[in-house]
N, C-alpha and C positions, 0 to 999 in steps of 0.2 A: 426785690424784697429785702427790708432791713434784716439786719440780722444781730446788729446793736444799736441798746438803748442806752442812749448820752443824757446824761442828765444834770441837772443844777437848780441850787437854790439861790438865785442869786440875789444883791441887796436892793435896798430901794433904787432907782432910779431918776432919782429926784436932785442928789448934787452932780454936776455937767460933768466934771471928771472921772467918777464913778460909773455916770451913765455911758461916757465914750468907752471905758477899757469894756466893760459888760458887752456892749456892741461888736467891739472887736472883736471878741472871743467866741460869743455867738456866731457871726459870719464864719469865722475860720473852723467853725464846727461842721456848719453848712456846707462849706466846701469838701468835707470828706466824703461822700458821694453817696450812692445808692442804701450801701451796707449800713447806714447809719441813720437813727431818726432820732430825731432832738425835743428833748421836754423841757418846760418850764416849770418847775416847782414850788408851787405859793403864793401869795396875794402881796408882797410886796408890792408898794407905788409902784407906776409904771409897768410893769410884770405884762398884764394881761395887755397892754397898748403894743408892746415891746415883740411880742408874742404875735398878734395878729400883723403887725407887720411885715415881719420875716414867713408869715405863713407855718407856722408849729406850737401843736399843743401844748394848750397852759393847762394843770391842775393845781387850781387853787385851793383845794382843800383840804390841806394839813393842819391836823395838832400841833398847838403851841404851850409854849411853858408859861407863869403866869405873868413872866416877862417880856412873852411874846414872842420868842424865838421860835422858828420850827423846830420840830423833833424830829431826829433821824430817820426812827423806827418810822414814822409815819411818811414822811418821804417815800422810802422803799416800799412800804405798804403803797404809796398812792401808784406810784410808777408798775410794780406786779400787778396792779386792777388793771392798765392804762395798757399794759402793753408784755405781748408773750415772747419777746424775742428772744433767744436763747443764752445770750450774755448782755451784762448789765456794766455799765461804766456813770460813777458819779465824780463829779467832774467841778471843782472850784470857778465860780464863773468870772473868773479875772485870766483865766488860762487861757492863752494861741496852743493850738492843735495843727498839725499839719499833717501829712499824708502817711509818714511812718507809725503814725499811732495803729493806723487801721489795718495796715501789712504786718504791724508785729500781732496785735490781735489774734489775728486770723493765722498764723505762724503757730502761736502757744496753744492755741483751740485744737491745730492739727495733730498735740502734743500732748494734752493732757484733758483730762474729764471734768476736773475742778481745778479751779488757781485763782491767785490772786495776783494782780499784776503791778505795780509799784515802780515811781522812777525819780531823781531827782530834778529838780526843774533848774531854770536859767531867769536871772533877771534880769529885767529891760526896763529902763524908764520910755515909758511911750504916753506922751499925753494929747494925740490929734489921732483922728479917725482914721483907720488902716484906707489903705486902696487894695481890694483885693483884684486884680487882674491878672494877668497873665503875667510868669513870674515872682508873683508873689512871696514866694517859698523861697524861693533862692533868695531874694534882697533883705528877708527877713535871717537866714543863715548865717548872712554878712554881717547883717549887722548885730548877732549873738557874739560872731568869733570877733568884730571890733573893738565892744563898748559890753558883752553880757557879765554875767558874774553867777557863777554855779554855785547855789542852794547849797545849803550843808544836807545831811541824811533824814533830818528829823524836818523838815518842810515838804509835806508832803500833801500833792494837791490833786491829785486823781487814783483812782481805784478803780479795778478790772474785774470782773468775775462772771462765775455763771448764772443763771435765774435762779434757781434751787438753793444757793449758799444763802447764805447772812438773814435766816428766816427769823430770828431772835434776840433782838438787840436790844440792850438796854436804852433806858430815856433820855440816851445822851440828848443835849441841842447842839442844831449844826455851828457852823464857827468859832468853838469853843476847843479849848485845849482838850487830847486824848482820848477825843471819839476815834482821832484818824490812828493814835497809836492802837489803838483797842482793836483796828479793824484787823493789822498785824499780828496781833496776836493773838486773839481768836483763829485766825486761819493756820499758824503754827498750831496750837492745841488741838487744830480738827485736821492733822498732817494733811491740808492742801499744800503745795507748791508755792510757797513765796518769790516772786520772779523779779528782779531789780531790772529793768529794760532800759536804763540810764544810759547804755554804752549805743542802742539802737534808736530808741523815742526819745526827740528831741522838743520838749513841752516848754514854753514862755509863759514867764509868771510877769504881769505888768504890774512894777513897782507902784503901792501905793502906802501912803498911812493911816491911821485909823480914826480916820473923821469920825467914820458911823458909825462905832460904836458910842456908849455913855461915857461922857467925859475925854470923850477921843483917848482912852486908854487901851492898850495891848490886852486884849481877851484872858491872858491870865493871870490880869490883875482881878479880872470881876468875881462875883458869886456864882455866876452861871458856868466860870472856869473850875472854881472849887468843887462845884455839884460836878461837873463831869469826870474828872479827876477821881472823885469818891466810887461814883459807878464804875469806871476803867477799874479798881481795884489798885489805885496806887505803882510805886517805882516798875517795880516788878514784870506787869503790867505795858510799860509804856515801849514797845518797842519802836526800831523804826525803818526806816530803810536799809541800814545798814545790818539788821536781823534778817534780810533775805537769806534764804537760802540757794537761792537756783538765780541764773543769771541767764538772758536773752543775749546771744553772739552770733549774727551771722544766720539769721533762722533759728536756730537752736536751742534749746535749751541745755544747759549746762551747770554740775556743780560752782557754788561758790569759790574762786581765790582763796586761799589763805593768805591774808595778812596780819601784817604787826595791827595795823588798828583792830580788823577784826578777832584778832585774839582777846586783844586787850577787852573787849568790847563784850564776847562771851564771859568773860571772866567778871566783869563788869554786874553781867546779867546773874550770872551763880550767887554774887558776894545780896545781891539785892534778894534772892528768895530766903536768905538766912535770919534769924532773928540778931539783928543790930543792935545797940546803943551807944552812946555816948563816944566814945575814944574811936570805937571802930569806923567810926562813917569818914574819920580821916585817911583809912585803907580805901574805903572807894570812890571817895572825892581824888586819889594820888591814881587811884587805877582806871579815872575817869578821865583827869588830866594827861596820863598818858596818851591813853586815845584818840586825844585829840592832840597833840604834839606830832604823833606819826600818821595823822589820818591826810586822805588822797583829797586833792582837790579839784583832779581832772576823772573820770571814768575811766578805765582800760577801754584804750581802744578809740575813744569817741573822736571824731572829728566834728569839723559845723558840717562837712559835707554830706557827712554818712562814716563807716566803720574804716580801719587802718587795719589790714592782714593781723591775723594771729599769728 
């Protein structure tokens, strides 16, 4: 019996590059076993072919905005009709998953009632259809620690939680700037457990650019960026990885490190709820800049293997 529901919205399937990384990521979904059952969310081209192939449900009936993006709220809405399994995972459909996803899950669940779960991802150029066989896991490990490149804190491409959380969410549209901060800090404000799993779940992002969007421009250059942005409630608002509080080591959950970046980074966050103008914002563009001078590039801890002793 599942026990999480993986989900994604993913894009049309209609340019060959797009359609290979989507398949990738799908399969390696597939592969995490019994505990997990996989939707497809939306009427995207290709969506429901895509879907019937691999044998897993599609719901294609989401709200959209009037430029045709799906909307969050309705996502989650369609996936709680679809499916009662007691934690929820949404899931960027350009991401490799592999086995650690579903053992730290099942780790933080033994640990906490509500959480949200959060990790930095790894880039890979990969542009030819995975071979998922025996071994799998390992060759792709290899080739993170050869040729990957670790995500900074604010790219963040899956989310963990329980069925009962996230029941009210504004209009964000998916793929758009600061839905994914919003998800942060909402769950800070309703004191669940923010959990950074970066040093245990090890997630591949396959590098792509942004053909499909208008204009093959960056998502927050659009209007549909701006509208999400307004909802999120602006700077303030925008947390990210690096705002976890709790941290997966080893099974465990655990206080966050103190670091110089994360100092800087609280401080960061104080200076943004204050009323600003003019001169000041050069205090938190210098206190921003810090943050990023001293910030970590590798995880405590992480290996391609798996974890290094505490």
């Amino acid at each position: 019996m599942a026990l999480i529901t993986l989900f994604t919205a993913a894009k049309p399937f209609r340019d060959p590059f797009i359609a290979t990384i989507q398949r990738n990521a799908i399969q390696s979904w597939l592969q995490l076993g019994p505990e997990v059952e996989v939707l497809l969310v939306g009427d995207e081209p290709g969506m429901a072919e895509v879907a019937r192939e691999f044998d897993i449900r599609h719901l294609p009936n989401v709200e959209h905005n009037h430029w045709g993006t799906p909307l969050v709220r309705s996502l989650f809405e369609q996936v709680r009709q679809a499916s009662d399994n007691p934690i929820m995972s949404i899931v960027n459909a350009d991401i490799l998953l592999m086995s650690d996803f579903v053992e730290a899950i099942l780790q933080v669940a033994a640990q906490a009632k509500e959480f949200l779960i959060v990790g930095r991802r790894w880039g890979l150029d990969i542009d030819e259809p995975m071979v998922f066989s025996s071994g799998w896991q390992e060759r792709l490990r290899a080739d993170i620690q050869s040729r990957g490149q670790l995500h900074p804190n604010f790219s963040i491409d899956y989310f963990v939680f329980t069925y009962h959380q996230y029941q009210d969410i504004p209009d964000f549209v998916i793929g758009r700037p600061q839905w994914d901060n919003w998800m942060i800090y909402h769950a800070r404000q309703n004191g669940w457990p923010v959990i950074d799993a970066t040093s245990t779940v090890t997630v591949v992002h396959q590098n792509h650019d942004y053909r499909h969007l208008p204009g093959g421009k960056p998502p927050h250059f659009l209007e549909e960026g701006r509208k999400n942005r307004q909802l999120a409630g602006g700077e303030r608002m925008k947390l990210t990885i690096l705002d976890a509080n709790k941290r997966l080591v080893h099974g465990r959950l655990k206080p966050q490190r103190f670091t110089l970046e994360r100092m800087f980074r609280r401080i960061e966050v104080w200076l943004l709820g204050r009323s600003w103008h003019g001169l000041e914002w050069r205090f938190i563009r210098l206190v921003r800049r810090l943050r990023k001078m001293v910030g970590e590039r590798i995880p405590e801890g992480w290996m391609a293997g798996g974890l290094k002793r505490e």
